[in-house]
C-alpha positions as CSV (number, residue, x, y, z in Angstrom):
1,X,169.0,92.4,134.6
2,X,165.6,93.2,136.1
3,X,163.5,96.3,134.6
4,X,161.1,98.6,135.5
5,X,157.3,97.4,134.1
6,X,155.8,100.9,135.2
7,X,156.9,101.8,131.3
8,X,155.9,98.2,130.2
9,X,159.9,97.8,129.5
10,X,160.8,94.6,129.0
11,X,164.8,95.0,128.4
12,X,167.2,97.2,129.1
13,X,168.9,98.1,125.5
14,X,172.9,96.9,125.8
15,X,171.3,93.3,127.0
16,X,169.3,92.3,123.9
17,X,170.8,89.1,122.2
18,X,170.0,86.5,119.6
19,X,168.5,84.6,122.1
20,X,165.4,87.2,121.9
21,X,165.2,86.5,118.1
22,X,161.7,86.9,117.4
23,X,160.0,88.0,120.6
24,X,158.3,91.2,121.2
25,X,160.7,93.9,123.0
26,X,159.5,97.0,124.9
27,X,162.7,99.4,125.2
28,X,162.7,103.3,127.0
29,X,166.2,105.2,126.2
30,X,167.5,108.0,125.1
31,X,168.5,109.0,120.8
32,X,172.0,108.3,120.5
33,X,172.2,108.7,116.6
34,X,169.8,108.6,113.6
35,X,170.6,107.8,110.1
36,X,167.5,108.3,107.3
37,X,167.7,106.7,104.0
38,X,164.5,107.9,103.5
39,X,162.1,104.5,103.3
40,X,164.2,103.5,106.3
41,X,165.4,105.0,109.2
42,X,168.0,103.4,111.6
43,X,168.3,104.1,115.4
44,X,170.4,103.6,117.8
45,X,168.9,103.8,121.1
46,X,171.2,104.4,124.5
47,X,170.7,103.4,128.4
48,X,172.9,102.6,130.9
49,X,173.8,99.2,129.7
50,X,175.0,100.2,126.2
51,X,173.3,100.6,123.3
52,X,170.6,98.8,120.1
53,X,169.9,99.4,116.5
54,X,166.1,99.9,116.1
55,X,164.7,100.0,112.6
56,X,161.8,102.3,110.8
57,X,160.7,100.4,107.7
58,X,158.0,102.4,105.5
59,X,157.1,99.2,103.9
60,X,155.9,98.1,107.4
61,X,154.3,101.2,108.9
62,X,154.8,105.0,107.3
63,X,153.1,106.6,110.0
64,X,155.3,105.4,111.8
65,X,158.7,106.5,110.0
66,X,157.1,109.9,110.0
67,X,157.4,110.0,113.5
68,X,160.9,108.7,113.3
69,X,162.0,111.2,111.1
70,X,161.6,114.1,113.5
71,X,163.7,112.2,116.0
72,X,166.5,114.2,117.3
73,X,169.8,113.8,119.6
74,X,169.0,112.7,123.3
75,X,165.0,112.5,122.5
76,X,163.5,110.0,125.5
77,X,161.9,107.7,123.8
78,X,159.8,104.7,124.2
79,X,160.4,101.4,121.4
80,X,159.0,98.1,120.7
81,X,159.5,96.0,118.2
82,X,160.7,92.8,117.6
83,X,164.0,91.1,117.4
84,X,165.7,89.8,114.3
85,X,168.9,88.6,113.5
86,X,171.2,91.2,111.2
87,X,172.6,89.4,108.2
88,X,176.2,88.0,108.4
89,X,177.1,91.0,106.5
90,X,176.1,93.8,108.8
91,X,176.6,92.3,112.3
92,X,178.4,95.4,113.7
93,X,181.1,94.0,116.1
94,X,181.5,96.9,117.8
95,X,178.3,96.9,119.9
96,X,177.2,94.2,122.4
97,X,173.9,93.9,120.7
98,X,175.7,93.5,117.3
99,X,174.0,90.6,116.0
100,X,170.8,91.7,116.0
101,X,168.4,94.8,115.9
102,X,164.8,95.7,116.5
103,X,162.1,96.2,113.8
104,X,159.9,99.0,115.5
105,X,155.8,98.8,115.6
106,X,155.4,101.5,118.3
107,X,156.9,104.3,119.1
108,X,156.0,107.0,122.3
109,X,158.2,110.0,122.5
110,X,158.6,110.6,126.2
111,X,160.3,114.0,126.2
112,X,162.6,116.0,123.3
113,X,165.7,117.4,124.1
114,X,167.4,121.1,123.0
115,X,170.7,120.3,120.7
116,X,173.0,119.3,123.5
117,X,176.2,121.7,123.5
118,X,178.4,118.9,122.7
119,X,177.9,115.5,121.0
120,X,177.6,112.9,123.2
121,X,180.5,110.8,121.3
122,X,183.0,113.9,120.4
123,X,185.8,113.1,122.0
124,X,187.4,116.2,121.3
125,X,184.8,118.2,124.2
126,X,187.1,120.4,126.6
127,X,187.1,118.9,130.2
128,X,185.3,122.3,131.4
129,X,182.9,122.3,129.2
130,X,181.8,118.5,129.6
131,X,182.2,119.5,133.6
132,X,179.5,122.3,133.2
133,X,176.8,119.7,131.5
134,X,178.3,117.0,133.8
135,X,175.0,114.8,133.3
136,X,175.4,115.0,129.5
137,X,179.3,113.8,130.0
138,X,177.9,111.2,132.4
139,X,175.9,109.9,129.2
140,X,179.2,109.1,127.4
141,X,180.2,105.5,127.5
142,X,183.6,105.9,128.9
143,X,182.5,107.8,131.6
144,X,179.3,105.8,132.5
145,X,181.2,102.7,132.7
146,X,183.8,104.1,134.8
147,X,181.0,105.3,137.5
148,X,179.2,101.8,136.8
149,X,182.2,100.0,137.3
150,X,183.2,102.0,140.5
151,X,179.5,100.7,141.9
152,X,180.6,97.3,141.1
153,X,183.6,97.2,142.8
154,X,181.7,99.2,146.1
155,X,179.4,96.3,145.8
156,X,181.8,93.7,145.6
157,X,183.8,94.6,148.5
158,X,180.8,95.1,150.8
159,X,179.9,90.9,150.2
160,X,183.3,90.5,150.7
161,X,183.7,91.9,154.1
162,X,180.4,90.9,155.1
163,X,181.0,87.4,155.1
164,X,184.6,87.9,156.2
165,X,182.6,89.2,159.8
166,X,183.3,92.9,159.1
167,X,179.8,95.1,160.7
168,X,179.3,98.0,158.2
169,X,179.1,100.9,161.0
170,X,178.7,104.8,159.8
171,X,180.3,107.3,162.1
172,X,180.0,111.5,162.0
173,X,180.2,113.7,159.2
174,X,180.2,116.9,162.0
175,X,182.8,116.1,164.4
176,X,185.4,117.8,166.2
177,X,188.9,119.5,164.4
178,X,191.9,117.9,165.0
179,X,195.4,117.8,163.1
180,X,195.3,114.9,161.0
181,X,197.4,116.7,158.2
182,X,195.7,118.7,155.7
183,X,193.4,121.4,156.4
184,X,189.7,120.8,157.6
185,X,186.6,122.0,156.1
186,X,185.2,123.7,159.0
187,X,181.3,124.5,159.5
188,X,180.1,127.1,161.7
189,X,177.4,125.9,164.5
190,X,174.3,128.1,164.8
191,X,173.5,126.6,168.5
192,X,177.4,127.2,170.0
193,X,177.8,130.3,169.4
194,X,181.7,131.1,167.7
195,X,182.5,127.2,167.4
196,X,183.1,125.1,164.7
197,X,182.3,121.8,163.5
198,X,184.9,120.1,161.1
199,X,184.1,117.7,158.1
200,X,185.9,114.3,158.7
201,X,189.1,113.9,156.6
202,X,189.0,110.3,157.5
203,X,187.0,108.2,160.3
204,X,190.3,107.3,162.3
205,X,189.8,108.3,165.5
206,X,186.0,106.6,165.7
207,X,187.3,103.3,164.4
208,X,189.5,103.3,166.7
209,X,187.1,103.7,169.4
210,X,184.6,101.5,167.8
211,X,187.7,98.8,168.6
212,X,187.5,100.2,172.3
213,X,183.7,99.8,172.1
214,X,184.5,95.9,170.8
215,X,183.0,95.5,167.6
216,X,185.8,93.7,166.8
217,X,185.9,94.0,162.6
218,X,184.6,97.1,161.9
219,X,184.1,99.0,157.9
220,X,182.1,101.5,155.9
221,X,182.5,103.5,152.8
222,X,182.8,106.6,154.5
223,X,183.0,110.0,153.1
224,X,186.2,112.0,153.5
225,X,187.0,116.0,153.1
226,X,190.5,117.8,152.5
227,X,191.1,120.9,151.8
228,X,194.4,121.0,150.1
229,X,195.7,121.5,147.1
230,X,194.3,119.4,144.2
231,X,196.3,116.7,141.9
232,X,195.4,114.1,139.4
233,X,195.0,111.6,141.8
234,X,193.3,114.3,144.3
235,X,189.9,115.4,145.6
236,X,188.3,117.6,148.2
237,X,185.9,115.1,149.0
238,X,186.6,111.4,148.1
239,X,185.4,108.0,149.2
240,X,187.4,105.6,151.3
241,X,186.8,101.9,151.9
242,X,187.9,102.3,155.3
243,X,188.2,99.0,157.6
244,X,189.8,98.1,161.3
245,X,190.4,94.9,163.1
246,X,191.1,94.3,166.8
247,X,193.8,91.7,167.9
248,X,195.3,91.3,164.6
249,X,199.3,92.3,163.5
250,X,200.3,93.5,160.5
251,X,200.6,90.1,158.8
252,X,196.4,89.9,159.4
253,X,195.4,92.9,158.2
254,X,198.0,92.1,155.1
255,X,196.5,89.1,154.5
256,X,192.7,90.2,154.4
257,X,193.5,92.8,152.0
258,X,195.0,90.5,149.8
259,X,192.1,88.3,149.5
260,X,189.6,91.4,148.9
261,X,192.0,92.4,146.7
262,X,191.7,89.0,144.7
263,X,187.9,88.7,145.2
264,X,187.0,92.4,143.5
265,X,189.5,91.7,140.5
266,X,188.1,88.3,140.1
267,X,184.5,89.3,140.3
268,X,184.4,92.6,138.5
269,X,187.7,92.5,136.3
270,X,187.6,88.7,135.6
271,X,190.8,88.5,136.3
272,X,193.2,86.2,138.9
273,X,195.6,88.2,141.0
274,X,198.6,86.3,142.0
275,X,198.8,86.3,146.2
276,X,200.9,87.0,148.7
277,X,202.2,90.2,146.9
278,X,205.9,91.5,146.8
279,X,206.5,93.8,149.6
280,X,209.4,96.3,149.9
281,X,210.6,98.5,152.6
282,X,210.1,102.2,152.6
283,X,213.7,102.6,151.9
284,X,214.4,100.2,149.6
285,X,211.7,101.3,147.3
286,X,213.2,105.0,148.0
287,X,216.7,104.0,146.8
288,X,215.3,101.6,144.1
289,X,212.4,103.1,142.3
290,X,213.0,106.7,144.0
291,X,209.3,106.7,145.2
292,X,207.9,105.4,148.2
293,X,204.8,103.9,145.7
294,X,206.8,102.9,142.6
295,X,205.6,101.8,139.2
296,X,207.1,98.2,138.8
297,X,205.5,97.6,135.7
298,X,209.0,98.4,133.6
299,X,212.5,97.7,135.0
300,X,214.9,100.8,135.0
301,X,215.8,100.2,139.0
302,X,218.1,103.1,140.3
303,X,222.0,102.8,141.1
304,X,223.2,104.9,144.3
305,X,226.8,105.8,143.3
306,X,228.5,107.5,146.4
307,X,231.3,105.2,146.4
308,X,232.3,105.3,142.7
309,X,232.4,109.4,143.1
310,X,233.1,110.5,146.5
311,X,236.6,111.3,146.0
312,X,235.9,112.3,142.5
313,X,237.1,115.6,141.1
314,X,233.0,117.2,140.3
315,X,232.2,119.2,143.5
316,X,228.5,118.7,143.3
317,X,229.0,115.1,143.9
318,X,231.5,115.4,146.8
319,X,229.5,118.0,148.2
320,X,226.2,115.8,148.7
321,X,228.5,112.7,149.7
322,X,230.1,115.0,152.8
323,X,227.2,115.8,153.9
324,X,225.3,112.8,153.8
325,X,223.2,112.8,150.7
326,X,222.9,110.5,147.8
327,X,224.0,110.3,144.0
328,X,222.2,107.9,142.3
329,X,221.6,107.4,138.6
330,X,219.9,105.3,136.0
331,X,220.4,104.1,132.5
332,X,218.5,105.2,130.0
333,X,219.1,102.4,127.7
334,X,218.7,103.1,124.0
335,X,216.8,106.2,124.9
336,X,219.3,108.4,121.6
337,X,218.4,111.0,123.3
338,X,219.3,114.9,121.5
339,X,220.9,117.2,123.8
340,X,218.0,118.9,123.9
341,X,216.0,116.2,125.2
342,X,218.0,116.1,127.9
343,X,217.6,119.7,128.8
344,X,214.0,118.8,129.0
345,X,215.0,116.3,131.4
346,X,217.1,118.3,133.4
347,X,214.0,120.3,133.7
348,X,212.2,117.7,135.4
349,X,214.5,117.3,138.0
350,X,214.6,120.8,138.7
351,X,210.9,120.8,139.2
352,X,211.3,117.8,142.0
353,X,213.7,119.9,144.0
354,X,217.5,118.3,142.3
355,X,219.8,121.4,141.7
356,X,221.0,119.9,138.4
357,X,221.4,116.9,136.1
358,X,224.3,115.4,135.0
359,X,224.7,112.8,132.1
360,X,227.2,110.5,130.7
361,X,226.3,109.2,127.1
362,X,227.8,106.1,125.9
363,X,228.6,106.2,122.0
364,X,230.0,103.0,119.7
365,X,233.5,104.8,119.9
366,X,233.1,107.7,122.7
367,X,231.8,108.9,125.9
368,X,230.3,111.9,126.3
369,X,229.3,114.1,129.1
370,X,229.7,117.7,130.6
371,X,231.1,116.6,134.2
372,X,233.8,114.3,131.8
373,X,236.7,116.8,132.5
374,X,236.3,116.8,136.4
375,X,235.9,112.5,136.3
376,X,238.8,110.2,135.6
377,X,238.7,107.6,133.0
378,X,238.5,104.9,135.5
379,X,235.6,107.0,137.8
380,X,233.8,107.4,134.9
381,X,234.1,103.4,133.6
382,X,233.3,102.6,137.0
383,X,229.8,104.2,136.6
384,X,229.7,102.9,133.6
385,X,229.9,98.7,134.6
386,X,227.5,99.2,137.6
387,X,225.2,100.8,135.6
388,X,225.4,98.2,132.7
389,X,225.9,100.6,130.4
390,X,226.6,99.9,126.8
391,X,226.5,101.9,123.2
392,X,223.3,104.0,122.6
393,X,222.5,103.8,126.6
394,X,222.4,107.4,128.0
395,X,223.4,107.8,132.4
396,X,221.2,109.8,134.3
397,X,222.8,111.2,137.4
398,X,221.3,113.6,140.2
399,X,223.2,114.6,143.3
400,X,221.5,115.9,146.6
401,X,220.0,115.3,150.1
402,X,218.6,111.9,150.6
403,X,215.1,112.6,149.8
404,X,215.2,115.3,147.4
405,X,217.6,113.2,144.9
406,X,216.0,110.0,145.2
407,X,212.2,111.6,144.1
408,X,214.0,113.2,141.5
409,X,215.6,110.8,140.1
410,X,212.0,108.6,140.6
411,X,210.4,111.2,138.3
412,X,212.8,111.2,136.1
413,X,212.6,107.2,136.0
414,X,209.1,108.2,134.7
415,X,209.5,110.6,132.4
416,X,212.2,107.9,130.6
417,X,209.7,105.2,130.5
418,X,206.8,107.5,129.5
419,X,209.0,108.7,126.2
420,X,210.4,104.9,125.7
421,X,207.5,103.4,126.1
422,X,208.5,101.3,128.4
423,X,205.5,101.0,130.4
424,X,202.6,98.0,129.9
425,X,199.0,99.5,130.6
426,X,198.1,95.5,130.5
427,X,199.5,95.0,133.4
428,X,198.2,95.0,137.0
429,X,201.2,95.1,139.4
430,X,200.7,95.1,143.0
431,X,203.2,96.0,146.0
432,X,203.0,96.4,149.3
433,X,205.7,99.3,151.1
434,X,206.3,98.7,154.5
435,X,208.8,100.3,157.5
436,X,208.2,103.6,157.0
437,X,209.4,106.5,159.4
438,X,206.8,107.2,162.0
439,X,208.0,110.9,162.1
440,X,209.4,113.3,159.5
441,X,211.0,116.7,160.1
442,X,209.4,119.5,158.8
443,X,211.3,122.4,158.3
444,X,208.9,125.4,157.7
445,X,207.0,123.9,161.4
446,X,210.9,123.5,162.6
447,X,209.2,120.2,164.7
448,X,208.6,116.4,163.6
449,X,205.5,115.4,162.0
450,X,203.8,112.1,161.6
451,X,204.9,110.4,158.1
452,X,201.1,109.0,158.3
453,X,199.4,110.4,161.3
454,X,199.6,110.4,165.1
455,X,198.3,106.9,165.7
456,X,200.8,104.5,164.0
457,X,202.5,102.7,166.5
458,X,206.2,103.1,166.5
459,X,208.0,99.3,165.7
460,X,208.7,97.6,169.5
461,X,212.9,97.5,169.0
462,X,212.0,101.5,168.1
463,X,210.5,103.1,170.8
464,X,213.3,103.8,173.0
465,X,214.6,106.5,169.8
466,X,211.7,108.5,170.1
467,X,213.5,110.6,172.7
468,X,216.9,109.8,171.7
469,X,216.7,110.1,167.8
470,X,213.1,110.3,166.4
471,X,214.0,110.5,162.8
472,X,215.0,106.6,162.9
473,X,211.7,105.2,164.3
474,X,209.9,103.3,162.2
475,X,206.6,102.5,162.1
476,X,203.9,99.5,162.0
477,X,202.4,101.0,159.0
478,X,201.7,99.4,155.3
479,X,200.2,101.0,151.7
480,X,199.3,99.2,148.6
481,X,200.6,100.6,145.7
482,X,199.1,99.7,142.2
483,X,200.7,100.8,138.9
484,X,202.8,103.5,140.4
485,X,199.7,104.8,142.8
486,X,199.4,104.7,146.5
487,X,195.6,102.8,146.2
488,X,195.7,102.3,150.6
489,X,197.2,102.6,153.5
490,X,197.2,101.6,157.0
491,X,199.1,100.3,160.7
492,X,198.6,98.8,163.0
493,X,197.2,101.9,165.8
494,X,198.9,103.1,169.2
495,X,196.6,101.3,171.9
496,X,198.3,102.4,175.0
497,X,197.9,105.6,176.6
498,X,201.6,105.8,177.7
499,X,202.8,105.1,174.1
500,X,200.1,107.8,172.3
501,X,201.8,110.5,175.0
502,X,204.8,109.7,174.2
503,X,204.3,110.0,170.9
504,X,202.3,113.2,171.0
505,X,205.6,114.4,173.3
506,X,207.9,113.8,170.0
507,X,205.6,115.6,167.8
508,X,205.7,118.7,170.2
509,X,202.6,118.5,171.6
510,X,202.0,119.6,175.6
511,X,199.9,117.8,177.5
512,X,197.6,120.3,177.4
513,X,197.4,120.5,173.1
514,X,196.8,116.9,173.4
515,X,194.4,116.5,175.6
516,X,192.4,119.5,174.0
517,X,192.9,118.1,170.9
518,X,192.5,114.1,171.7
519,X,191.5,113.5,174.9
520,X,188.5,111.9,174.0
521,X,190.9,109.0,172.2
522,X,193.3,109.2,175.5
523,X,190.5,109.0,177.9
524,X,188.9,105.7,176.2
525,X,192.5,104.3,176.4
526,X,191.7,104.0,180.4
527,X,189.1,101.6,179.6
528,X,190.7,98.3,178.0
529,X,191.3,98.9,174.9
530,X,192.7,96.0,172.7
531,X,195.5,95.7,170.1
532,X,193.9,96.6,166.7
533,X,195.3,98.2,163.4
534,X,193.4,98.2,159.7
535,X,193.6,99.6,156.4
536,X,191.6,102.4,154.2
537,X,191.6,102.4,150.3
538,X,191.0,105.9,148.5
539,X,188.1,104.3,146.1
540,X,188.0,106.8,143.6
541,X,191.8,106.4,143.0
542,X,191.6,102.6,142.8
543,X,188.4,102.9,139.8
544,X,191.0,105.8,138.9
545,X,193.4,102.9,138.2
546,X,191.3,99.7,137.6
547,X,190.0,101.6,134.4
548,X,193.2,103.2,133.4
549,X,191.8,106.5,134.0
550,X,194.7,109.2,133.9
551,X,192.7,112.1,136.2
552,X,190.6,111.1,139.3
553,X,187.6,113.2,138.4
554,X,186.5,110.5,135.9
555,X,185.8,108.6,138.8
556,X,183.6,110.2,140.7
557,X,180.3,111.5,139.6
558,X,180.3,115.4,140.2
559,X,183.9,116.2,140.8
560,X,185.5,119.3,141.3
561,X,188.1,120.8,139.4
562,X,191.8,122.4,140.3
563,X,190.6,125.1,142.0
564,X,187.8,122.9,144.3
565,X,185.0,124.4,142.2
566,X,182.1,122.8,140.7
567,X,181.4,123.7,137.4
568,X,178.2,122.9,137.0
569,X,176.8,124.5,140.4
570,X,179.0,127.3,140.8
571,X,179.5,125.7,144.0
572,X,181.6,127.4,146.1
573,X,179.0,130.8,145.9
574,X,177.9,133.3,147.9
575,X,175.3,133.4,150.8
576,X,173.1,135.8,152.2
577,X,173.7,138.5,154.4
578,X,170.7,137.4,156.9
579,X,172.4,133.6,156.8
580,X,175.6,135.0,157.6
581,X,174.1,136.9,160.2
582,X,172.3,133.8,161.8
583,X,175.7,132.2,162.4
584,X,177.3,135.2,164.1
585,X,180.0,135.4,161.2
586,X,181.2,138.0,158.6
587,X,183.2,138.1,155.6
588,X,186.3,140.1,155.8
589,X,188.4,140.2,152.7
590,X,191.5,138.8,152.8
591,X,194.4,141.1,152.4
592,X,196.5,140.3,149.3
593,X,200.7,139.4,149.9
């Protein structure tokens, strides 16, 4: 790595090896730890790159270990020295620079440090105290890596798509509102008076016309803003690798993604990703996994049941049957577990929406189960084969509306494999999920609303259901799914303005709505505008994944938490009455129910 000289440094700390045995070495870092055995004193110094054991020997220099004696946590410091080789004995495996360490002859200290209010390597910090002193936490290796590694990848996929013919364009960070599906961040205009900018929550309509305006392969890594409730995998403001391609079908964007998806694991992973990757339909990956981005790492598929139990004697199950819903179930082989594990369980599904859950436990000489009495024998050894149930294996069943029971049971998949242990953090298993619904019905809005958003184009042999039956259009679009996470999505986009009306019409917008809210998109429609279609990547959840990360935050550098608050500014706060006043606007509390 290349370093600085205005300090005289000559390496960076984690990068000193053998191969520097004996040379002079000029290092700038900060105190990691300091142990004194009086005549000596050993260092270990940190920067970015990791960290090196410097050494304070009276017999060479006691003015010297003075100065090292008042040495403290997180002290900037400036070293040289040189290198020698540790004995065989005391290599310390553990640490990149392990073999050796540096006997000091200088020492500068650059600037002292206040006892930090957590050790840099106690793992046991709370998360909102480490989020306070967020560039202390960023001083932790787990952490640091995770933001380096998250530059690496950036990196990597910018050479990639520069020499695929992709031109890296940036478009507007104030630009107009319009329903895309969560709530905007809106920002009040000075100039127009009562009007509102809003924060993009992706760059989907100006890709789109960058495609009109024929730049043909077009991709940034743009900044995008959400204001909607936050998750593990969630953010108010994230980072996509966003992309779009013109005259290309689904296979082509599939394709390119594939092969950036090989070169980033290859260059910063070192790791060879097996292409083309398995795909699966929205709905088979609904009534197989019970999640429309499902965790294939561990087996455990789902069994939909109506047939064995539609005339059964348990009312729950005829119920959903009549009216058009699903029981499914898995086995839960050698789980053993205690009735009240299962209540536990049953708790799960009650959080996802299922009314109930119902079980069937398979013993060396009994079956067991609460919905036994309303099941026949043969009802219930029917379940039994086509789950593949055997002694010690424990049946989950849930019973409800299509949806509902399926991503019940999907989480409940989980939870199993979470307490089995079922699932391999080695592993590195990619999917693609394809045909989804172009619209879904919302209840609470009592209207269809885009699965995706408004510009997926409905599948050709489709579009004559949008007036007819909406619900069973499906649509050209296409995520990647990682380990159980949803790491992009995409289609391929509406380019006819006859087909985004028609569209708009199905989603219950007038002509009027749409045009206020999109004419801009319509009106560049007029003006040849070619096939095109692409794909955007949520980066922060892909580093989330890559580094086995279990919360988003640790991939980004200043995150917020839950309640879309940073800790360490106090960001959202207050303003002043005279700035409020400048933008025509004033605070009225909200009234509470």
């Amino acid at each position: 790595m290349l370093v600085s000289n205005s300090f005289g440094r000559t390496n960076m700390c984690g990068e000193v090896t053998a191969a520097e045995k004996g040379k002079k070495v000029v290092l700038l870092g900060w105190v990691q730890r300091r142990r004194d055995l009086g005549s000596l004193i050993f260092l270990w110094l940190r920067d970015r790159t990791g960290i090196v054991q410097v050494v304070f020997d009276s017999a060479r220099d006691e003015k010297l270990l003075n100065v090292a004696s008042d040495l403290r946590s997180e002290y900037v410091i400036k070293v040289s020295g040189n290198v020698e080789l540790r004995d065989e004995k005391n290599i310390n495996r553990d640490l990149k620079t392990g073999e050796i360490e540096v006997i000091a002859e200088e020492i500068e200290i650059l600037n002292k440090s206040e006892t930090p209010p957590f050790g840099i390597e106690d793992e046991t910090v709370s998360e909102t105290l480490r989020l306070q002193y967020r560039y202390l936490d960023l001083r932790r290796e787990k952490v640091r890596s995770t933001i380096m590694k998250k530059a690496q990848v950036a990196s990597s996929v910018r050479s990639f798509l520069d020499k695929d013919g992709f031109i890296d364009i940036e478009t507007p960070i104030l630009t107009k509102s319009t329903p895309e599906g969560a709530r905007d961040y809106l920002v009040p205009s000075r100039i127009h008076e009562s009007s509102f900018y809003a924060l993009p929550q992706s760059p989907q309509l100006f890709k789109q016309l960058l495609m009109v305006a024929g730049f043909d392969k077009y991709y940034q890594l743009a900044r995008c803003f959400r204001d909607e409730d936050l998750r593990a995998d969630r953010q108010p403001e994230f980072t996509q690798i966003d992309m779009e391609m013109s005259f290309v079908d689904m296979e082509d964007v599939i394709s390119v993604n594939e092969r950036l998806l090989k070169h980033v694991f290859r260059e910063t992973m070192d790791m060879e990703i097996e292409i083309p990757f398995r795909r699966l339909t929205f709905k088979d990956a609904m009534e197989t996994y019970g999640s429309d981005k499902p965790d294939t790492r561990f087996d455990m598929k789902i069994s939909i049941i109506n047939d064995l139990v539609e005339k059964c004697g348990f009312k729950v199950f005829t119920d959903a049957c009549e009216a058009g819903g699903t029981v499914c179930a898995i086995n839960a082989s050698q789980a053993g577990f205690s009735r009240k594990e299962i209540d536990k369980l049953a708790d799960v599904a009650k959080l996802y929406g299922a009314k109930g859950l119902a079980w069937i436990a398979i013993d060396e000489n009994e079956v067991r189960s609460p919905i036994a009495k309303f099941l026949s024998e043969e009802e219930i050894k029917s379940i039994i084969d086509k789950l593949a149930a055997k002694a010690g294996d424990i049946i989950l069943i849930v019973a409800d509306e299509w949806e509902r029971a399926l991503n019940a049971m999907g989480q409940l998949r989980l939870e199993v494999a979470r307490k089995l242990n079922l699932i391999d953090n080695d592993k590195y298993n990619f999917l693609w999920v394809v045909d989804f619904p172009l619209l879904e019905y919302n209840e609470e809005q009592g209207r269809y609303t885009a699965k995706h958003h408004p510009f997926c184009s409905p599948m050709d042999e489709d579009f004559d259901l949008l007036e007819t039956a909406p619900e069973k259009v499906r649509a050209k679009a296409y995520d990647i799914v990682l380990n159980g996470n949803e790491i992009g999505g995409g289609s391929i986009r509406i380019h006819k303005a006859e087909v985004q009306e028609k569209v708009f019409e199905a989603l219950g917008f007038t002509k009027e709505q749409a045009n206020n809210q999109f004419g801009f998109l319509l009106n560049a429609f007029k003006y040849g505008t070619p096939p095109h279609g692409g794909l955007a990547y949520g980066l922060d959840r892909m580093i989330m994944v890559m580094t086995k990360s279990d919360n988003i935050r640790d991939a980004i550098a200043f995150p917020k938490i839950k309640s879309a608050a940073c800790l360490m500014t106090d960001a959202p706060s207050l303003v002043s009455e005279a700035q409020l006043d400048e933008l025509g606007i004033a605070v009225v509390e909200k009234k509470k129910g």
